[in-house]
C-alpha positions in Angstrom: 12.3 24.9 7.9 11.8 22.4 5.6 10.3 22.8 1.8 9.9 19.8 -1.5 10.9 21.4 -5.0 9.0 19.4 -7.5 9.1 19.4 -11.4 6.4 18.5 -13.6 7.0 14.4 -13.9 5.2 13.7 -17.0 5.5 9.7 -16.6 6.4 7.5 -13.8 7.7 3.8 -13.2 9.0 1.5 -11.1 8.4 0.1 -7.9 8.1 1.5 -4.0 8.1 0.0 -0.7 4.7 0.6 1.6 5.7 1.4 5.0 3.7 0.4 7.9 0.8 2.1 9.3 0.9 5.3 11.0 -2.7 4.7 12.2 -2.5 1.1 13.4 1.2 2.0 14.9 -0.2 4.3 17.4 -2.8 2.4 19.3 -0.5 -0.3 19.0 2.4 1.7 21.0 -0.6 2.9 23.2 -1.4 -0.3 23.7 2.1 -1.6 25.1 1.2 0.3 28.7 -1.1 -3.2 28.8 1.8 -5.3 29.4 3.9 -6.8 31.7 6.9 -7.8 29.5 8.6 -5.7 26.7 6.9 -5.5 23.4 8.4 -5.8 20.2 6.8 -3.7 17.4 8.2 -4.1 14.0 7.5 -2.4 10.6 6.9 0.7 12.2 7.3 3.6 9.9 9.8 6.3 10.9 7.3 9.5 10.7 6.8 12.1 13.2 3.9 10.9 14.9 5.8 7.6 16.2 8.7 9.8 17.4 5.9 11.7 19.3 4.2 9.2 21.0 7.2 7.7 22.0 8.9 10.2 23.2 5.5 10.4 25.1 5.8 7.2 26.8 9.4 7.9 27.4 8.1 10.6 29.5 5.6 9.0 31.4 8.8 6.4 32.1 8.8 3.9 29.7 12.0 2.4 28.2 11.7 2.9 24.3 14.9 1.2 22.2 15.1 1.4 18.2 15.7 -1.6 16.4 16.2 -1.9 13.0 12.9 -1.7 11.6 10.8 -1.3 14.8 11.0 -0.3 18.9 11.2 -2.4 22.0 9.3 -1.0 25.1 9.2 -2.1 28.6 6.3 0.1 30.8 7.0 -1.4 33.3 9.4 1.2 34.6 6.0 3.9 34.1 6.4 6.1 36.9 4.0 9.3 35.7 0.5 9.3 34.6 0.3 12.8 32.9 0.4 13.5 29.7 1.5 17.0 29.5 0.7 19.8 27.3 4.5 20.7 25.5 3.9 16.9 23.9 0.2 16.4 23.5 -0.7 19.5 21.6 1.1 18.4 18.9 -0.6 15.2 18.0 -4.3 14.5 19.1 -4.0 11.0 18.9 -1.7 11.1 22.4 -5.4 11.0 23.4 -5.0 6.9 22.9 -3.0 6.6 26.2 -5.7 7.5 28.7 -7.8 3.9 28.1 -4.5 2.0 28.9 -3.3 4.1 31.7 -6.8 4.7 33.7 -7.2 0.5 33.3 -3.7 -0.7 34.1 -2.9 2.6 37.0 -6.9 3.6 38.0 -6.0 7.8 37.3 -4.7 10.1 34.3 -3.9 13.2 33.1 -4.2 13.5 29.7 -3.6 17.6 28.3 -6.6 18.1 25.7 -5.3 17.4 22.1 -4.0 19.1 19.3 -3.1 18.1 15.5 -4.2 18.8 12.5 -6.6 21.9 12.0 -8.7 19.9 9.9 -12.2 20.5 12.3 -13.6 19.6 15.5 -12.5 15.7 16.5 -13.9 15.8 20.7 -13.0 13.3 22.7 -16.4 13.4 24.4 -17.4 9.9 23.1 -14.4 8.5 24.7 -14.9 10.5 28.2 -18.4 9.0 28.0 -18.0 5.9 27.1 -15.1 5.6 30.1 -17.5 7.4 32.7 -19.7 4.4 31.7 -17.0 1.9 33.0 -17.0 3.4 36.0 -14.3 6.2 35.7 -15.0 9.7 37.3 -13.9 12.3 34.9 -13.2 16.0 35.5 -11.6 18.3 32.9 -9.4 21.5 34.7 -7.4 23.9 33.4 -7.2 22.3 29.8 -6.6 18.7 31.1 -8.8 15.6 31.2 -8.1 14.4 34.7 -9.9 10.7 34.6 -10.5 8.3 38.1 -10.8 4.9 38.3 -9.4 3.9 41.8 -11.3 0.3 42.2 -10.4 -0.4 38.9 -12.8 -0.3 35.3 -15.8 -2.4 35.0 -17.3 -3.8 32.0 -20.1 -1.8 30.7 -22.6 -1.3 27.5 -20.5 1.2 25.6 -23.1 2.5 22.0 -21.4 5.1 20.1 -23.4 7.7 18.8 -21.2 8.0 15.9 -18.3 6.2 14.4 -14.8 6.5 16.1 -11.9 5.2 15.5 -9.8 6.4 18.0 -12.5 6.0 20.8 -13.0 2.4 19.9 -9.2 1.7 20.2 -9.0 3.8 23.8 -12.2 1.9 25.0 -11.1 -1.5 23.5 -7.7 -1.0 25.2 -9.4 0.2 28.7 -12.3 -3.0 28.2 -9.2 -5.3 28.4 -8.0 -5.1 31.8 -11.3 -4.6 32.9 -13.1 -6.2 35.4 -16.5 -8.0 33.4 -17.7 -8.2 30.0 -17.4 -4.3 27.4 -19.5 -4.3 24.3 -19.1 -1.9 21.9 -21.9 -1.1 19.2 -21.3 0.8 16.5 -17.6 0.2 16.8 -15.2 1.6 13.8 -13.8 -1.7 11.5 -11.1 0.2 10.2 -8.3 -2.5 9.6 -5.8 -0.8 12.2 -8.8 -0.6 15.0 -8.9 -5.3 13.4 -5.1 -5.1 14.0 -5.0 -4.0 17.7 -8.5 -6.3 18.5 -6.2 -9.3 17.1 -3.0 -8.4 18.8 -4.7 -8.0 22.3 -6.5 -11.4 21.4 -3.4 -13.3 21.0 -2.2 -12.0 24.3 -4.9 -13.5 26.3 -8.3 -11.0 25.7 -11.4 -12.4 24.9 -12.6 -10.4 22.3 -15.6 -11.6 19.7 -16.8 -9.5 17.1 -13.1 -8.4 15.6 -14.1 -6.3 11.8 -17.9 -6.2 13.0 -19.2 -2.8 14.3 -20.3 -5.1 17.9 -17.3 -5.9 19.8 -17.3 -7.8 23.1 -14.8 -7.9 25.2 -14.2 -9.9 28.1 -11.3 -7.6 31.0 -8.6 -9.5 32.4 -9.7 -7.6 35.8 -6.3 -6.1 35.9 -3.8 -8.4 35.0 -1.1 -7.5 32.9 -0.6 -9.1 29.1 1.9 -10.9 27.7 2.3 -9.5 24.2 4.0 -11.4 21.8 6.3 -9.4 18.9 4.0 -8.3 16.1 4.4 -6.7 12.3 2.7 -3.5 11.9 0.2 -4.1 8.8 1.0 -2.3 5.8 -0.1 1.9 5.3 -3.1 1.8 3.1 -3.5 5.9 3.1 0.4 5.9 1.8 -0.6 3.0 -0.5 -3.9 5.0 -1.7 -1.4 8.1 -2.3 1.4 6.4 -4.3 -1.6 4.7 -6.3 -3.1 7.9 -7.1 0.7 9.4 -8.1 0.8 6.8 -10.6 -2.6 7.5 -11.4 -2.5 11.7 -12.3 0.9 10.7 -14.5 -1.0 7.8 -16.0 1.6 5.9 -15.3 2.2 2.2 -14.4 3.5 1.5 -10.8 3.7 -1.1 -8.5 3.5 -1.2 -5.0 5.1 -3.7 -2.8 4.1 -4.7 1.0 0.5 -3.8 0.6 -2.8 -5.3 1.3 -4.7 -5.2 -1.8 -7.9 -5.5 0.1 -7.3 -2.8 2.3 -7.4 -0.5 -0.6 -10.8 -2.3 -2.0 -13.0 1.4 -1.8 -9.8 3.4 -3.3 -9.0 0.8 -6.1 -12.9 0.5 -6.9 -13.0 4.6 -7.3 -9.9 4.4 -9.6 -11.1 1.7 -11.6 -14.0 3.9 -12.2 -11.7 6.3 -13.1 -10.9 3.9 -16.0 -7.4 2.7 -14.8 -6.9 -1.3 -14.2 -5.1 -3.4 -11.7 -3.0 -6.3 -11.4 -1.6 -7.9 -7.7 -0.2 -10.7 -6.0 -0.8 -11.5 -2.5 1.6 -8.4 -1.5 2.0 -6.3 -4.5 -0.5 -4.3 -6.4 0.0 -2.8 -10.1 -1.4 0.1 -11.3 -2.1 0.3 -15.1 -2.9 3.9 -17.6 -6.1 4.8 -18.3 -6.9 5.0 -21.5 -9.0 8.2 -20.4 -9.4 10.1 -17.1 -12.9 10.0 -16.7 -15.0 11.8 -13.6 -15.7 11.0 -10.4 -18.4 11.2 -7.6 -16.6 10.1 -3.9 -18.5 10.4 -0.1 -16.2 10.2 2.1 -17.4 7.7 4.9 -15.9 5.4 7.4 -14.2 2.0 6.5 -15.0 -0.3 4.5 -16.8 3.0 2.4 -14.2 5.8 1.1 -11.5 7.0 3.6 -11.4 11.1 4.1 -8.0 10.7 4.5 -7.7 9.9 0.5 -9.9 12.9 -0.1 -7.6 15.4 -1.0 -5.7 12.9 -3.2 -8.3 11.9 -5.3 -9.2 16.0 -5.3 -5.9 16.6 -6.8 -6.4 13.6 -9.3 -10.3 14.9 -10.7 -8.0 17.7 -11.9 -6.9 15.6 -14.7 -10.3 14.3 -15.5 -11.9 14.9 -18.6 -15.4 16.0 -17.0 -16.9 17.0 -13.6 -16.3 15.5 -10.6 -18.0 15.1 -7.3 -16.5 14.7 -4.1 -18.5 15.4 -0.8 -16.6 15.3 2.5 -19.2 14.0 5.1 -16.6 13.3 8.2 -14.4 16.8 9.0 -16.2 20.3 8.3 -12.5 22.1 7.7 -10.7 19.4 5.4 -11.2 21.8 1.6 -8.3 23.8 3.4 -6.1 23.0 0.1 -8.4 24.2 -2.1 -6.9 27.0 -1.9 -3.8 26.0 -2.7 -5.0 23.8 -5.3 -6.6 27.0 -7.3 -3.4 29.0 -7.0 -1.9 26.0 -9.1 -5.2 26.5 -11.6 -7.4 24.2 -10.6 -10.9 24.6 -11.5 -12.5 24.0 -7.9 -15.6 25.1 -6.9 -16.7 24.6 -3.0 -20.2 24.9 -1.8 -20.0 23.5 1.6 -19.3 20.1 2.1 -19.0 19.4 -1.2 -16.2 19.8 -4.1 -17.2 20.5 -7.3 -14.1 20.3 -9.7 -13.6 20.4 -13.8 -10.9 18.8 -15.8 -8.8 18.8 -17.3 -7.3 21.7 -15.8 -3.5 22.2 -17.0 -1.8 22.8 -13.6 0.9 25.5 -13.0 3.9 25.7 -10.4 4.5 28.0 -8.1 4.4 28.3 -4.1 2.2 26.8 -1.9 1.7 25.6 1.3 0.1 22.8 2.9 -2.2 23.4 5.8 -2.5 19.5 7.1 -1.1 15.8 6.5 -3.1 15.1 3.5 -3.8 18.6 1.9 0.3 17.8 2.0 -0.1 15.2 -0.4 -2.0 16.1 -2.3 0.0 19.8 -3.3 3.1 16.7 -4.4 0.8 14.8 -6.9 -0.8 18.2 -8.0 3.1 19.1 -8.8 3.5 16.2 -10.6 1.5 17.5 -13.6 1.8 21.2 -12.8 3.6 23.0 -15.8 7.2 24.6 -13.9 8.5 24.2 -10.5 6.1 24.1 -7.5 7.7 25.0 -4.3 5.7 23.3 -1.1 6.1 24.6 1.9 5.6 24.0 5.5 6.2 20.0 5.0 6.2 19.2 8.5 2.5 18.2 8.0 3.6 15.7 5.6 6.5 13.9 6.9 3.8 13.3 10.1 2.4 10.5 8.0 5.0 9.9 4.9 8.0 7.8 5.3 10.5 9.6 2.8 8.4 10.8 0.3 10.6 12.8 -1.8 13.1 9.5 -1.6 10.3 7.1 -2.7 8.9 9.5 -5.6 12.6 9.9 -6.7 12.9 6.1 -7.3 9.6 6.3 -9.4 11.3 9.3 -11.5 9.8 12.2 -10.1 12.5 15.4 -9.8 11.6 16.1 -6.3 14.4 17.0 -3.7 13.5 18.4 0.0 15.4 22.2 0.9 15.6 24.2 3.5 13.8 28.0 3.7 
């Protein structure tokens, strides 16, 4: 198994590369069981996850080929509508196939998920919302066995609370749907834009795109034609190179981004007292001349994203004062913590919320990271950490990082990835 070595980096510089986005990527593979010609998906960032859901679809008896920056997939050739245990416990988001395959095939088997252990994420909302189109639903020895024979119809879909992955399954089953699918209280995450302007483009009515009311007008079963598309740029992997630079208050500049993506993290670090500089694809972060405190609530999109939490956690460290930070979204995502206090950090937990006191001055040694995130933010908590810091069980992290340890080295950090 797999483990990074880091050593204190006291300054950083440079430029890196932002891959593409895990999170839009998946819907968007998801999403290819829609058509009836091969889809070509470019940027799409070589993590764990992608490798998953394609092997996935592979399974089900789709035609996945690597190119040189992307995949081409024909579903045509699907021949299997179960998604089986072995594959799906690794990676909840597997969940995004059963809108696409109950729509375009009228059954599915979908195992129930597994992923991070970062809290309860249920798939009820999207069982719900699907029963609502007309699908009969039945869950048997661990599986979610969903029936649609005459097809999905268009229905009043009102989420009780925000999801991103349910609006992206119900968005994908509303398009070959037979009638008109509104969605109210719809996530407006950028990814759940991205797949709402793909499937627009290939023939789906769909009004509403970045509002939380989406209305969606099913093809009644026919097949898309969906032209090749760019993955948008990461802006969690943006978020956590920005807040590397930050803890090292260091200047850094990121290329293939979407500055106004990253408008809630860039606001919090400004607060923080660090500037910013960009063009229309690049985005500079410059010192502070003091760390200063922080309060964050984690919320969904446009507010501050949960999945920068533990970053900015990891930063506050190096604040000169108390900081704030209140996880409202996932009731088991302080699991670093832990890790972070074996390291000396000054973290006091009282629930949902964080309370932590800088500046802290940060020791190596071992820890381990518990999810995707927590991963991250161990690395820029080694960054500053006096020693080496040994992190281990890194298969979390290279689910959502294209080459970390490579990108950090170009930025000067003495990071290099071993084996146990």
């Amino acid at each position: 198994m797999d483990y990074l070595q880091t050593k204190q980096s006291t300054s950083l510089s440079g430029t890196v590369t932002i891959s593409g986005a895990k999170n839009a990527s998946l819907p968007l593979i998801a999403m290819s069981i829609l058509a009836k010609n091969r889809v070509t998906i470019t940027n799409l960032p070589k993590v764990a996850d992608i490798k998953t859901l394609l092997q996935l679809l592979t399974n089900l008896g789709a035609e996945c080929v690597f190119i040189d920056d992307g995949v081409t997939i024909d579903t045509s050739t699907i021949n299997k509508t179960t998604a089986t245990y072995d594959i799906v416990r690794t990676m909840r988001a597997s969940i995004l196939i059963l809108g696409p395959i109950l729509s375009r095939f009228g059954h599915c088997e979908v195992s129930l998920p597994g992923g991070c252990a970062i809290g309860q994420r249920p798939v009820d909302l999207h069982l719900k919302a699907l029963e609502q189109m007309g699908a009969t639903i039945e869950i048997k020895a661990g599986y979610i066995q969903a029936k649609a024979p005459q097809g999905l119809k268009g229905a009043n879909i009102i989420f009780d609370k925000i999801t991103v992955t349910g609006t992206a399954n119900v968005v994908m089953a509303a398009a070959l749907a037979n009638g008109v699918t509104t969605i109210t209280n719809a996530a407006r995450e950028p990814e759940v834009v991205q797949l709402c302007e793909v499937l627009a483009k290939s023939g789906v009515k769909i009004e509403g795109i970045g509002t939380a009311i989406l209305t969606i007008t099913g093809t009644n079963k026919e097949l898309l034609n969906i032209e090749p598309f760019e993955i948008i740029p990461d802006r969690i992997e943006a978020g956590t190179y920005l807040c590397a630079g930050a803890i090292t208050n260091s200047t850094i500049t990121l290329k293939k981004v979407e500055p106004e993506h990253l408008h809630a993290v860039t606001s919090k670090l400004e607060e923080m007292g660090f500037s910013f500089s960009s063009t229309k694809d690049t985005l500079t972060i410059h010192p502070a001349k003091e760390i200063l405190p922080v309060r964050i609530v984690t919320q969904e999109y446009p507010a501050f994203p949960t999945d920068m939490q533990a970053q900015f956690l990891a930063l506050a460290t190096q604040a000169n004062g108390v900081s704030i930070i209140e996880e409202r979204l996932f009731e088991n995502r302080f699991m670093h913590v832990s890790e972070l206090q074996r390291m000396g950090a000054d973290i006091t937990l009282n629930g949902h919320i964080a309370t932590v006191k800088g500046k802290t001055q940060l020791s190596g040694t071992d820890v381990m990271a518990t999810d995707l995130r927590a991963s991250s933010a161990l690395v820029l908590a080694a960054l500053v950490a006096n020693g080496t810091t040994n992190i281990h069980r890194i298969y979390h992290l290279d689910r959502g990082y294209v080459e970390l340890e490579k990108k950090l080295e170009t930025l000067g950090v003495d990071i290099q990835r071993l084996k146990e």
